[in-house]
N, C-alpha and C positions, 0 to 999 in steps of 0.2 A: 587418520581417522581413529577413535576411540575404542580401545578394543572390544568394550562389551557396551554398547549403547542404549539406552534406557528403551524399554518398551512401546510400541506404537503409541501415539495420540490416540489415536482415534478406535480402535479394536484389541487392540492391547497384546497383540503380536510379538513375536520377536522379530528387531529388525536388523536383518540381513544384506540389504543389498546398496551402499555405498553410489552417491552419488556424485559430490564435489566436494574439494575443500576447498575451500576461502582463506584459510589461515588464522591468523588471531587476529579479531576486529573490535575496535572499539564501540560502543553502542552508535547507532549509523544519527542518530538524531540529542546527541546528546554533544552540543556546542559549547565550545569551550570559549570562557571568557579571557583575554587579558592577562588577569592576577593568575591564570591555571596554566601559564603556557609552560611553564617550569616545572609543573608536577607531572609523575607520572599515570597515566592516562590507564585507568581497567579495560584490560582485554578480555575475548570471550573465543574460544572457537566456534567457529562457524562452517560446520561440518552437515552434511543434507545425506540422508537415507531416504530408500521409499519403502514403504510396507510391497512385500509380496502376497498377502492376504486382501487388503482394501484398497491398495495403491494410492496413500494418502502420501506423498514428500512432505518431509519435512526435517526440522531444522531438531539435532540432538541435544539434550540439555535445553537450560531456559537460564537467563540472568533474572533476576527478581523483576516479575512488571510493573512492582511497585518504583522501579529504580529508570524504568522505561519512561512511565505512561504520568506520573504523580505530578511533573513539570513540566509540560509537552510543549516542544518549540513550533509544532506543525499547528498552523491555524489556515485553513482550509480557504480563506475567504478571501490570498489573492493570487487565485487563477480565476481571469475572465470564464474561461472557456469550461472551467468548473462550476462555478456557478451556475451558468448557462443549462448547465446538464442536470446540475439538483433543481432548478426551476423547472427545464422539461418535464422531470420526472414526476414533480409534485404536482403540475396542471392535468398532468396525466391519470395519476393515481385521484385524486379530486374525480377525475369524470369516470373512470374506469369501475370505482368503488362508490360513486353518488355520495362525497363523505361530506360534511354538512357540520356546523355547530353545533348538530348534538354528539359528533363522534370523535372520539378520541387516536392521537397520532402519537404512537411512543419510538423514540430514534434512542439505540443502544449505541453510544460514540459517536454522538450527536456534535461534537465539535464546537466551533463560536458562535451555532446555530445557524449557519448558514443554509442549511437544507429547511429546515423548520421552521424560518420564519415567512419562506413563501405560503406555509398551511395557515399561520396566523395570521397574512395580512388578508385571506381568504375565510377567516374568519371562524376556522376550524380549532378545536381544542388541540394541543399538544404538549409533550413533558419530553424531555432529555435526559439522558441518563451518561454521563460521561466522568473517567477517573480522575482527569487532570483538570486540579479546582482551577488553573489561571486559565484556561478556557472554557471552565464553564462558566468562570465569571462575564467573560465576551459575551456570553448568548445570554446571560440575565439583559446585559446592557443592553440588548437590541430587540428585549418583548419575548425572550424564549426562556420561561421555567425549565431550568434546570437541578436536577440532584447529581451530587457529587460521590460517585461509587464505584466498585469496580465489578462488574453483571456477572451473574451467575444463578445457579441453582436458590440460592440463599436470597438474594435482591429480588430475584422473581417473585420467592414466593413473600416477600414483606411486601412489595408491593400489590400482589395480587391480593393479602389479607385486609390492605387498605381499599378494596374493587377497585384496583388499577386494573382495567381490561382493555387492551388495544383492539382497535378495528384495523387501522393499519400497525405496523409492527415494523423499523428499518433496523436493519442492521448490514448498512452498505460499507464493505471494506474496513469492517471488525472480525469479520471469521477468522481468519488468516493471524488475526493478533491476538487471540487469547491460547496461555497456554495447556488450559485443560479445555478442549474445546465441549467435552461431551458434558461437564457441568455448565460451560454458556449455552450451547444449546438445550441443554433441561430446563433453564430459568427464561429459555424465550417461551418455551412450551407453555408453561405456568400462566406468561401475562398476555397470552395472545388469547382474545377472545373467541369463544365457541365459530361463532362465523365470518373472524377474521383471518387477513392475509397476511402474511410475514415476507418481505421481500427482501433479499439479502446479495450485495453483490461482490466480487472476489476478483481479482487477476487470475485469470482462466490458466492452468496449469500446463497445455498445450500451445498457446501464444506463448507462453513462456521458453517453451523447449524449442517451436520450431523457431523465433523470433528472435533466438540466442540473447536472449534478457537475464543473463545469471544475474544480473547487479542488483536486481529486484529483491537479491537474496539476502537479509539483514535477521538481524536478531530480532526486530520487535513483531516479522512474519517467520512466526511456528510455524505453519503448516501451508501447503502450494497445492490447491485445491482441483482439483475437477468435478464434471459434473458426475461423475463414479463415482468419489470421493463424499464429496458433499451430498448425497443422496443417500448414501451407507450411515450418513450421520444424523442426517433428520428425521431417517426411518427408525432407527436405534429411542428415540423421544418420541415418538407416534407421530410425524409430521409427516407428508407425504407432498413431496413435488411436484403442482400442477403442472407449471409452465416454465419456460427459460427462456432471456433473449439473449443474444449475444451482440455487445457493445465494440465498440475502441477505448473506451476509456485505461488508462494507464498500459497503455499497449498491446490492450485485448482483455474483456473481463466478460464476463457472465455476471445475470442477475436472473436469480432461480426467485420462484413463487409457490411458497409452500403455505398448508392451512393443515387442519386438526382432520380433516378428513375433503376430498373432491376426488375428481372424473383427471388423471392425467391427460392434457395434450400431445397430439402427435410430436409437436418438438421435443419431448423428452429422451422419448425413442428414439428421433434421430441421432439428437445429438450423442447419445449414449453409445449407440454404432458407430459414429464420425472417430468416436475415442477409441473405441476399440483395433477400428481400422486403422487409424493412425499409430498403433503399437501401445495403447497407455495402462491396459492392462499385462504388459511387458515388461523386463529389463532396459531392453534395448534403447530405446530413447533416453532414458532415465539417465545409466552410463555414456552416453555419450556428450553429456554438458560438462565433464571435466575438461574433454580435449577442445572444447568450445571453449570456456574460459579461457584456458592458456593461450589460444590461439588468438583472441581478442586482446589480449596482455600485451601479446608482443609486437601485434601491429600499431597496437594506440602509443609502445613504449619508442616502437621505431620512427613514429610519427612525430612526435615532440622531440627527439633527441635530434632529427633532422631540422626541424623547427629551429632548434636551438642554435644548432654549427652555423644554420645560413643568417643568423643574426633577429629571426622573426621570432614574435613574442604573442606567447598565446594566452590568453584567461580564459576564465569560464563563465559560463550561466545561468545557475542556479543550485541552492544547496539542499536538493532532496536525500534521503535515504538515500537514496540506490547510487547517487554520486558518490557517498564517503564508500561505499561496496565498490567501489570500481576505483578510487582513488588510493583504496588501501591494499587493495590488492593484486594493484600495479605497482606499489612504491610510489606513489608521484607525489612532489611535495611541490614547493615554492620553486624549486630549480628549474621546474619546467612548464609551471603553471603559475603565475606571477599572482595571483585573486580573482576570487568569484563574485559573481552578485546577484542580487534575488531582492524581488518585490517585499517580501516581511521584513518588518519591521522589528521584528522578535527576531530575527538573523541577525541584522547588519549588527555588524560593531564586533561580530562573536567573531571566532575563526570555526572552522571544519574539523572535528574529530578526528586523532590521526595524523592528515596530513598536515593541518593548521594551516591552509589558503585563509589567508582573511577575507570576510564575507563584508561586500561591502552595497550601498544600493545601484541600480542597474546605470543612472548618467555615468557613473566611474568609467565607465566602458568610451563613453565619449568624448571622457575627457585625456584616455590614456592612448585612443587609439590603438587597439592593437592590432597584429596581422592576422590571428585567428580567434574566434569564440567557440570555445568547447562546450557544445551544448550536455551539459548533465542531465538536464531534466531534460530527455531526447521525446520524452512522451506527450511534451508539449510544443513541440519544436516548431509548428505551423503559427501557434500563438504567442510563439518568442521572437519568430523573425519576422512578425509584420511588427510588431512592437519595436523590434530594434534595427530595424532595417537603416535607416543612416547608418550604421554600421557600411555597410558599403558605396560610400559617398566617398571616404580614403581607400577604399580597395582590398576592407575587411572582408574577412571569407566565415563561415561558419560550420562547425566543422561535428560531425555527429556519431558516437563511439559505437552505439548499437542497432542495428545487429552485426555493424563491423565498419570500420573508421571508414567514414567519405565525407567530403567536403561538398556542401551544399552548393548547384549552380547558380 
């Protein structure tokens, strides 16, 4: 760990209390082509403290976001079961808020507009705001006005000079990636309108810890939220937390509901004692993800190396974030994981940061047959194996690394 580490995100603390090291990791989403496999590769530590004043985790230092987010390989728009979920949400928020085509729908990482164009084909206005131009270009193509920025304090307020005023407000599984979080949540304040709602959702920092998910932990998530956490921060901006639900999405997330002024619901409370009881304004759970880590290392390493002696051959399935986190800091390269594959089409052809598994598209898997798939993207793993399920038509297994290696019946 670094011996004097930069000051809280979020309250500006000093931070003290050491969570995990990761090691030196290359940016988790930054795919290497071909022509790069010869170069050498920018690493970053990847070191997690938590404040003992607001209990916000998070990750020490920041690589440039512009170096992140400017060419972003993640396009949201092929997981079935993702969509699924921004569709829910938008039918919901439509009835929930009575929003209508005189109201306006502003999504902060708004992505190939996948969430946004269920508002449009509804007939509701909407605008996106997202940094990486080759995916805002996706959501021009498909009817969703986008601007090309990166949100903050300053975007706020240009767009609010132009009456940009939102009725709804998304900023679903952005929190966590901006590295001055308290200037992006100042510029939500700014374009959220008098009587609108801001709804924002996060990878729940308690799914995290007891779900032994360290692999979640990459460079381009600053900070590892709770509803403590996140509530410390919207009140800091005059925001205040109506309501909360708690989802499965990405292996357990919250989506808080905050506005410029209401009435809290009982679930806020609860769940605020659920955290407390569970230790989260503590040490304790905090330090204990390092021994969780290792311990996940060694069994996935014993696994594959066994794989290997008896002659079976393993690939994997999918090249999210949180796989090059768990492939880099295992050591596992080619020697024991032969290639991955994944529905994008902005993947295939690349290799994996790091490791360099070539990432290739998912029939590979059937034409190579192999004896196990190593599910990466474990947080989809219900909508990988009915999709790939010929996979065990030769007597493939599938095989799942968190919250600790088992092979799927």
């Amino acid at each position: 760990m670094p011996a004097v580490p930069a000051p809280c995100r979020s309250c500006g603390a000093p931070l003290r209390l050491s969570v995990v090291d990761l090691g030196l990791q290359p940016l988790a989403n930054s795919f290497v082509t071909a022509d790069q496999l010869e170069r050498a590769e920018p690493r970053y530590p990847l070191c997690v403290y938590v404040c003992d004043r607001c209990w916000l985790m998070q990750i020490d230092g920041e690589p440039v976001a512009e170096e992140i987010f400017s060419d972003y390989a993640y396009f949201s728009s092929y997981s079935d079961s993702w969509l699924e979920h921004a569709r829910r949400y938008s039918e919901e928020m439509i009835e929930r808020l009575g929003l209508g085509q005189h109201s306006l729908v502003l999504e902060v990482a708004s992505n190939d507009g996948y969430l946004l164009r269920n508002f449009v084909e509804r007939g509701v206005q909407v605008l996106g705001v997202d940094p990486a131009a080759n995916v805002a270009e996706a959501a021009v193509a498909v009817g969703v006005p986008t601007e090309v920025a990166f949100f903050g304090r300053q975007t706020g307020e240009g767009l609010r000079s132009r009456g940009v005023r939102a009725d709804l407000l998304i900023a679903n599984n952005v929190l966590a990636h901006v590295p001055d979080v308290n200037d992006f949540v100042a510029g939500l304040a700014r374009v959220l309108a008098p009587g609108g709602i801001l709804t924002a959702e996060f990878h729940h920092v308690l799914r995290l810890l007891e779900g032994r998910q360290f692999d979640t932990i990459y460079h381009e998530h600053y900070s590892y939220l709770s509803l403590t956490s996140a509530q410390a921060i919207f009140a800091r901006h005059g925001l205040t937390v109506l309501d909360v639900d708690e989802l499965t999405t990405h292996g357990g997330s919250l989506r808080v509901y905050a506005a410029h002024e209401g009435e809290e619901a009982a679930s806020v409370a609860e769940l605020l004692e659920r955290e407390r009881t569970a230790g989260l304004t503590a040490p304790a759970p905090y330090e204990r993800l390092s021994a969780v880590a290792e311990s996940v290392k060694q069994d996935l390493l014993a696994f594959l190396e066994a794989a290997r002696a008896d002659g079976r051959r393993v690939v994997a399935y999918g090249a999210p974030a949180k796989g090059n986190t768990l492939l880099n800091y295992c050591g596992i390269s080619t020697d024991l994981v032969l290639f991955t594959v994944d529905r994008s089409p902005h993947k295939q052809g690349r290799f994996l940061p790091g490791s360099h598994l070539p990432i290739h598209a998912p029939d590979r898997i059937f034409e190579a047959r192999p004896d196990y798939v190593l599910l990466l993207a474990w947080n989809l793993k219900d909508e990988i194996v009915e999709q790939m399920s010929a996979v065990r038509e030769w007597g493939g297994r599938f095989v799942v690394p968190i919250p600790e290696v088992s092979i799927l019946s």
